[in-house]
KETOR-453378 format. One line per field, with one value per residue (C-alpha): residue number from 1; residue in one letter; x, y, z. Coordinates in pm, 1 decimal. Layout:
<recs>
i	[NUM|...]
aa	[A|...]
px	[X|...]
py	[Y|...]
pz	[Z|...]
</recs>
This chain:
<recs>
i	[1|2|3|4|5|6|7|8|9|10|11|12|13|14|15|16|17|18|19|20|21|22|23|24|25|26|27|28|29|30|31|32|33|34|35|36|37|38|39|40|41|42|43|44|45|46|47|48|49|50|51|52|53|54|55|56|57|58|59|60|61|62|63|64|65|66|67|68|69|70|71|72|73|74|75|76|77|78|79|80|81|82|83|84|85|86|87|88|89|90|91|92|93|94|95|96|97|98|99|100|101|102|103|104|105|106|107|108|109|110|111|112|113|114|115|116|117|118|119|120|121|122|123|124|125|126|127|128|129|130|131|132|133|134|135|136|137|138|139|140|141|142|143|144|145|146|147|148|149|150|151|152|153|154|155|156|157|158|159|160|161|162|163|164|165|166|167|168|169|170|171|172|173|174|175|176|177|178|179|180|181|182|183|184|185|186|187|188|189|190|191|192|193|194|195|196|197|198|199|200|201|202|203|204|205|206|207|208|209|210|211|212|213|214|215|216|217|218|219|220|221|222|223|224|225|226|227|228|229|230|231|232|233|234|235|236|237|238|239|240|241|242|243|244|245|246|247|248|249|250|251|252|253|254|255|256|257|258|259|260|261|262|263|264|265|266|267|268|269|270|271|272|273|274|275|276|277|278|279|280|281|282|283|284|285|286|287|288|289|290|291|292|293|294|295|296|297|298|299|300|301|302|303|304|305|306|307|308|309|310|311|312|313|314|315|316|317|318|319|320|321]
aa	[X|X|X|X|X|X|X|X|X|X|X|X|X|X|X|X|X|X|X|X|X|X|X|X|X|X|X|X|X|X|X|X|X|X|X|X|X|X|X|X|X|X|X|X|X|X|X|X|X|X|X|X|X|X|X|X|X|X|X|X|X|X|X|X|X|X|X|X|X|X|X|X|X|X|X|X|X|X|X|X|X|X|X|X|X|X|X|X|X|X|X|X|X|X|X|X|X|X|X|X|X|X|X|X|X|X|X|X|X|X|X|X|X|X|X|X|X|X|X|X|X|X|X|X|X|X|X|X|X|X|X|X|X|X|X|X|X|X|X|X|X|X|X|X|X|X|X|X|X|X|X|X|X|X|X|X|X|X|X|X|X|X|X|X|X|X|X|X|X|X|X|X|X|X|X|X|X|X|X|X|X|X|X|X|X|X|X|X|X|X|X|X|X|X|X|X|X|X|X|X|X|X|X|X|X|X|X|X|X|X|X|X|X|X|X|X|X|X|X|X|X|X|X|X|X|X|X|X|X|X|X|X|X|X|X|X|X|X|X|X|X|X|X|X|X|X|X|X|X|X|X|X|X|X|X|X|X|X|X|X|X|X|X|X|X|X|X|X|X|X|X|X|X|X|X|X|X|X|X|X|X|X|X|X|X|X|X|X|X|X|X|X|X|X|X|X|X|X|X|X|X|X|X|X|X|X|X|X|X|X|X|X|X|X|X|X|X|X|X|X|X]
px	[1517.0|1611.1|1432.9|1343.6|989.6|1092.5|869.3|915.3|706.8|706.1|827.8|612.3|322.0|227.3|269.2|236.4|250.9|39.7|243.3|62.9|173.5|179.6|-148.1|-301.3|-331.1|-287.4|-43.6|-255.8|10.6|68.0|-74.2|-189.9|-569.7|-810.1|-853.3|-1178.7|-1202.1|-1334.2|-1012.7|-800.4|-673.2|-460.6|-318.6|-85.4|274.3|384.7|705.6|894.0|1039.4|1440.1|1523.6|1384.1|1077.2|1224.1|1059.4|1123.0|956.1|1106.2|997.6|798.0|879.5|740.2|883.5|1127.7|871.2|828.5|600.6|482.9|383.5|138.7|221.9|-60.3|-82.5|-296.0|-557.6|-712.7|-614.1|-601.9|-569.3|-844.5|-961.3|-1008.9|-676.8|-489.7|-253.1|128.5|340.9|443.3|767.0|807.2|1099.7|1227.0|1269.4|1492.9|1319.6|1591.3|1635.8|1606.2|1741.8|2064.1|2155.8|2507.5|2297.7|2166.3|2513.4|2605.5|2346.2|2401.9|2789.2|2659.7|2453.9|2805.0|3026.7|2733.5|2705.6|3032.7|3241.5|3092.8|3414.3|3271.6|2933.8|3092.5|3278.5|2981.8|2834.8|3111.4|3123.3|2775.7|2880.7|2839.1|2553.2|2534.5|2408.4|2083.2|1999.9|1648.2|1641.5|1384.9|1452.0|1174.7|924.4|721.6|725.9|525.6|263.1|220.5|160.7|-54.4|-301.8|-262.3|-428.0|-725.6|-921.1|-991.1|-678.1|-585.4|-355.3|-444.9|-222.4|-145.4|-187.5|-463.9|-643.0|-583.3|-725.2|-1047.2|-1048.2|-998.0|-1272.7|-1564.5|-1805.4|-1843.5|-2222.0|-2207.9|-1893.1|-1531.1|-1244.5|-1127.4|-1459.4|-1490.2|-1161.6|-1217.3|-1602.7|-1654.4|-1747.5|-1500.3|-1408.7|-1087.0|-1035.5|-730.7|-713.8|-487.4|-377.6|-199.9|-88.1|-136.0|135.1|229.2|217.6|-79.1|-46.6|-304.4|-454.9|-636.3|-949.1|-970.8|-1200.6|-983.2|-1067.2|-802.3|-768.7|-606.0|-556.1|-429.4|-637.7|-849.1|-1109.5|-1439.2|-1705.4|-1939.3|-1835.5|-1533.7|-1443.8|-1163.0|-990.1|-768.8|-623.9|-291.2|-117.7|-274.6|-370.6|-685.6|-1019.8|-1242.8|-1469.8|-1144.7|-1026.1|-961.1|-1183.6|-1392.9|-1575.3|-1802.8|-1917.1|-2287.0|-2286.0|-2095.3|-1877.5|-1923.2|-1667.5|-1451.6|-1179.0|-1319.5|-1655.8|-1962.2|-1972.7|-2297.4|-2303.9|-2271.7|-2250.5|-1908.6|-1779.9|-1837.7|-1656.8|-1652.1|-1526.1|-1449.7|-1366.7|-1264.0|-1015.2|-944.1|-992.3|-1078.3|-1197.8|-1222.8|-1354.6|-1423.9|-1573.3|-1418.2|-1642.9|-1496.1|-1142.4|-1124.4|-1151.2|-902.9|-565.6|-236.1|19.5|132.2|-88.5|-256.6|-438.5|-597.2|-868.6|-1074.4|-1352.0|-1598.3|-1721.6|-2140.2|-2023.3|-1848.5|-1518.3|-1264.0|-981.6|-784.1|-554.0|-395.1|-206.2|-42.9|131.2|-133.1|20.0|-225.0|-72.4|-186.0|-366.7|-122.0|-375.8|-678.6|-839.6|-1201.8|-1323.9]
py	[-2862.4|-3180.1|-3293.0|-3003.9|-3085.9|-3341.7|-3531.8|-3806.9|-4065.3|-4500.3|-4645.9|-4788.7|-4529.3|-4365.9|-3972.4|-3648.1|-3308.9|-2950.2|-2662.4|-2273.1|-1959.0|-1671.9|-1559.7|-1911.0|-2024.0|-2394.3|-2557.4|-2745.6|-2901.1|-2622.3|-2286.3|-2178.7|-2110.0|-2102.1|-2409.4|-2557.5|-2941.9|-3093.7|-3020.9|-3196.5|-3490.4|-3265.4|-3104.0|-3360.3|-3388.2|-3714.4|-3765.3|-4136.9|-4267.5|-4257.5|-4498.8|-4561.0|-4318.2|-4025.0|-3927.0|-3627.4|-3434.8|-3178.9|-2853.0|-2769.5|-2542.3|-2237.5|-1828.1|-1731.4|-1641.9|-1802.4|-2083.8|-2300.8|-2709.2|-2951.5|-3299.8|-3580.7|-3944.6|-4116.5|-4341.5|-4479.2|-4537.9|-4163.2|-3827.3|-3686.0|-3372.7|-3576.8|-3772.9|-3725.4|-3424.4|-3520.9|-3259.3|-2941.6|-2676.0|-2371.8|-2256.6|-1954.5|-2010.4|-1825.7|-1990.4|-2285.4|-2384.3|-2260.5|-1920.3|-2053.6|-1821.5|-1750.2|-1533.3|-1354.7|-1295.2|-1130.7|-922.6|-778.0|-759.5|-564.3|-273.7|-236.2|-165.5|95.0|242.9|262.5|162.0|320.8|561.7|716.2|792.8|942.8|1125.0|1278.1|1351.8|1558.3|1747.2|1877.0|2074.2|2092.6|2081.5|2420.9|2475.1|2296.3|2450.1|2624.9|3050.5|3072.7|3416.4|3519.4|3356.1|3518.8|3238.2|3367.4|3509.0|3171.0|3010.9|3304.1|3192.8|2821.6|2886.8|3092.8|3377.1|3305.2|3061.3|3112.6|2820.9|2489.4|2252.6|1995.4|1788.2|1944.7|1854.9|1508.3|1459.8|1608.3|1391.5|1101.5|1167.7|1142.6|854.7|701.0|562.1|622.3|392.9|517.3|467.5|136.2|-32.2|-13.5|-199.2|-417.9|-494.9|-899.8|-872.2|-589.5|-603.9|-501.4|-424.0|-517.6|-357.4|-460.4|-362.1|-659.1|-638.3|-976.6|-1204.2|-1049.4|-1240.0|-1184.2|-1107.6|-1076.6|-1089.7|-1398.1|-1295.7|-921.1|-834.4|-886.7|-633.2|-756.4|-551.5|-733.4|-490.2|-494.3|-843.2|-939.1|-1177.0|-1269.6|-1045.1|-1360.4|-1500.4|-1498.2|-1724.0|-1756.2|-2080.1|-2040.0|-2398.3|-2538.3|-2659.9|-2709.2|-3066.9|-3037.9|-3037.7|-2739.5|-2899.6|-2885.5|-2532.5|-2313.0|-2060.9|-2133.9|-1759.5|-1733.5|-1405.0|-1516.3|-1756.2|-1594.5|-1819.5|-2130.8|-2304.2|-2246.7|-2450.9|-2732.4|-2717.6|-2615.0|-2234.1|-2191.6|-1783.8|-1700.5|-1350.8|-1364.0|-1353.1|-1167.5|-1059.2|-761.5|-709.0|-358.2|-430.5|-104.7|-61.1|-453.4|-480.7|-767.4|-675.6|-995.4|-893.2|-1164.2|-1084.8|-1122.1|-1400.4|-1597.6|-1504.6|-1627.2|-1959.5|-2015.6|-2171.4|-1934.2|-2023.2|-1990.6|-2151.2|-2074.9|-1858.3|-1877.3|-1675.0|-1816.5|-1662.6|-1828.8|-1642.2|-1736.2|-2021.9|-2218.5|-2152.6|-2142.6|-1896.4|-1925.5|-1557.6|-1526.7|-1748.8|-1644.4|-1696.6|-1642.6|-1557.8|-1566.6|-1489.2|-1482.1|-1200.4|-1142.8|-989.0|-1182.4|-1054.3|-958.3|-949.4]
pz	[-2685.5|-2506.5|-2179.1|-2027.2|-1874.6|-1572.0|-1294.0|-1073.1|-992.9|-913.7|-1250.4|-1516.5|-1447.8|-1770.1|-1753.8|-1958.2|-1892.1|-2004.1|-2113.9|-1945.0|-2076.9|-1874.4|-1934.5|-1851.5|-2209.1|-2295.2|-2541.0|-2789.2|-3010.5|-3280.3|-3068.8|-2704.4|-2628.1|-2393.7|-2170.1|-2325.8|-2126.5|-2435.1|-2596.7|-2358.8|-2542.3|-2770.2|-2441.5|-2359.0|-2433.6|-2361.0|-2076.8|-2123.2|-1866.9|-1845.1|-1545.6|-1204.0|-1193.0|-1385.8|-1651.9|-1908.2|-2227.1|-2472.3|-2446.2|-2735.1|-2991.2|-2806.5|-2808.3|-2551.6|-2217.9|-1872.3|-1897.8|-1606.6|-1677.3|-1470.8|-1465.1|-1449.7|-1414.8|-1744.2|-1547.6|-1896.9|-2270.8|-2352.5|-2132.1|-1975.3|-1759.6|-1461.5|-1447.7|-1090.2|-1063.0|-1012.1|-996.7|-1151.3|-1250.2|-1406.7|-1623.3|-1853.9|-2196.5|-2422.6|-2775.7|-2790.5|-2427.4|-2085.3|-1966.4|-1702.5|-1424.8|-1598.7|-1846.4|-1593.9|-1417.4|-1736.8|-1752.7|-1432.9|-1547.4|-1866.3|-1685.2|-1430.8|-1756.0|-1891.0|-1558.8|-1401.9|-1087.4|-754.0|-758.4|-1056.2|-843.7|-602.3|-785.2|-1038.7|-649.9|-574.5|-884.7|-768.7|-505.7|-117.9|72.1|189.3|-214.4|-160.6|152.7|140.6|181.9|480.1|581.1|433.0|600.0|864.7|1092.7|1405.7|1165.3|1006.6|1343.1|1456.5|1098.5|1161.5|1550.6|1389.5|1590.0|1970.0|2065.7|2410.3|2566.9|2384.7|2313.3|2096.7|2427.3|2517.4|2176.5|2231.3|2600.7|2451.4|2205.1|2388.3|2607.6|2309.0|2298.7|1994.7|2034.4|2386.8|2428.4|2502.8|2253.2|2474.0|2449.7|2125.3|2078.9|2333.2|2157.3|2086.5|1718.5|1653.6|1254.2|1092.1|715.1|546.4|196.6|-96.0|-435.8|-633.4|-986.9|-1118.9|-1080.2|-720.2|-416.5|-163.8|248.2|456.1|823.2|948.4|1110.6|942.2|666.7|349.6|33.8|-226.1|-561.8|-812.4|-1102.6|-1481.9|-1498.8|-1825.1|-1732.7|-1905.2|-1723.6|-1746.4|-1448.1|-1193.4|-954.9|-714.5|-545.3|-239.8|-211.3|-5.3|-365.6|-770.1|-724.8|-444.1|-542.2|-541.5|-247.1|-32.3|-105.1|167.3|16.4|-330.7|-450.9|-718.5|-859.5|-872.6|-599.1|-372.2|-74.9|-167.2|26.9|388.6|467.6|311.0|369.8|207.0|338.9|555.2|475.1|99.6|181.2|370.5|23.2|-277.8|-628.6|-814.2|-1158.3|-1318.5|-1693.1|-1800.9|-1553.9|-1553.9|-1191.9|-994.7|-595.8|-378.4|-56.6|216.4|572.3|872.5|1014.0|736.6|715.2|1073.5|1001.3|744.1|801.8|886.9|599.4|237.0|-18.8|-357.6|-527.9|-859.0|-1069.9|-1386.9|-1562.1|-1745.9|-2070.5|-2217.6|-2438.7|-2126.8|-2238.7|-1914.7|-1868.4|-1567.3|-1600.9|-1247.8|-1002.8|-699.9|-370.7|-84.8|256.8|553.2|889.9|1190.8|1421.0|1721.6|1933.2|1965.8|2279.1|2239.8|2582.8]
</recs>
């Protein structure tokens, strides 16, 4: 365990760095818990400065897992919850020290040796026989009688094109299938289903309903940043979603309709559904950024379970009128 947590920054400053588990848990010194803010002081693990703004930390003595750290710059004599955010990494750790690719190669070398050279597939294909042997027996099937049942009592000459030219010609409220495309305030719903630690794509300027499944949260309260990286504020997320408040901020700015947004947490099937209106989702910026969910139990105690990737893209057609 020798210098594994690294950061950069002008030399002299005075940094240290928090140790996350995968489940959002904070290193405290001798165990992970919760993040509680009045703990924070016993958070940090102090990086020292090696030469010309690099500055490193040993890992601490943690189980193998994949941990992620956050780096911050100490603004007064002891750490503190509201010192500036510097940088951060992420690493897998085998218990001793961190997993290198070449383990990985042989890993991949192992499961060849168990499983054979492709010349062996091909050859336990052949031994299977042709494909004449798989080939369905379908002279039994009373084809034209079939058909005769699928077109019911009283067909005469329909067709399938036939079906869809009178389709095509019902109003839906008294407007044709093109208007109600073409309609100004037209709405489209993108649905999801994540499993936490997935990355996130959706539409810019479509109603977004995002399940994020196998999630344990406190069913207190929930609340949901979409930021560009970890170190902006709240105020200046992209989106900010509180379970009882609802939107609270869009794209950096307190939201003017708290009902664009909403949460909805299902703890026995450990489901979080995000679900933000299009009116909203139209104003947010087209890129990659970051998501992150914390829950907030009756005591005050914080829990921040999920962080993610979030991919918005653009709408390609945009005409409304």
């Amino acid at each position: 365990m020798t210098k594994e947590l690294q950061a950069q920054l002008s030399t002299g400053s005075t940094l240290y760095a928090i140790l996350l588990n995968s489940v959002g848990q904070i290193w405290n010194g001798s165990a992970f818990e919760t993040v509680n803010g009045a703990n924070w002081a016993t958070y940090d693990i102090a990086l020292t400065e090696s030469i010309a703004g690099l500055y490193t930390a040993d890992m601490p003595a943690v189980v193998a897992g994949v941990y992620s750290y956050v780096v911050y710059e100490q603004a007064g004599g002891s750490p503190a919850n509201t010192d500036e955010w510097t940088g951060n990494g992420y690493l897998e750790w085998d218990g001793t020290a961190v997993l290198p690719m070449s383990t990985i190669d042989t890993n991949v070398d192992d499961i060849e040796t168990i499983l054979g050279t492709p010349a062996n597939f091909m050859a336990d294909v052949s031994a299977l026989g042709t494909p004449a042997n798989f080939k369905a027996d379908v002279s039994a099937l009373a084809l034209e009688a079939t058909l005769t049942a699928i077109k019911g009592a009283g067909w005469t000459t329909e067709t399938l094109k036939a079906l869809k030219d009178a389709i095509d010609t019902i109003s839906v409220s008294g407007a044709t299938a093109k208007e109600v495309w073409e309609y100004a305030h037209r709405s489209l719903t993108w649905m999801i289903t994540e499993t936490a630690g997935n990355s996130i794509t959706v539409v810019r300027g479509n109603t977004w309903i995002i399940d994020i499944t196998d999630i344990i949260l406190y069913t207190h309260k929930q609340q949901v940043a979409i930021k560009k990286n970890a170190g902006v504020v709240d105020a200046m997320s992209y989106l900010l979603i509180d379970s009882e408040d609802g939107l609270i901020i869009l794209d950096g700015d307190e939201a003017e309709v708290p009902t664009d947004a909403y949460l909805t947490y299902d703890e026995e099937e450990k489901k979080l559904t995000i679900t933000v209106k299009a009116d909203a989702t139209v104003k947010t910026p087209v890129g990659t950024w970051l998501i992150g969910i914390q829950s907030i139990n009756e005591e005050g105690d914080v829990s921040e379970n999920y962080q993610a990737d979030f991919n918005i893209i653009g709408d390609i057609v945009r005409k409304v009128d």
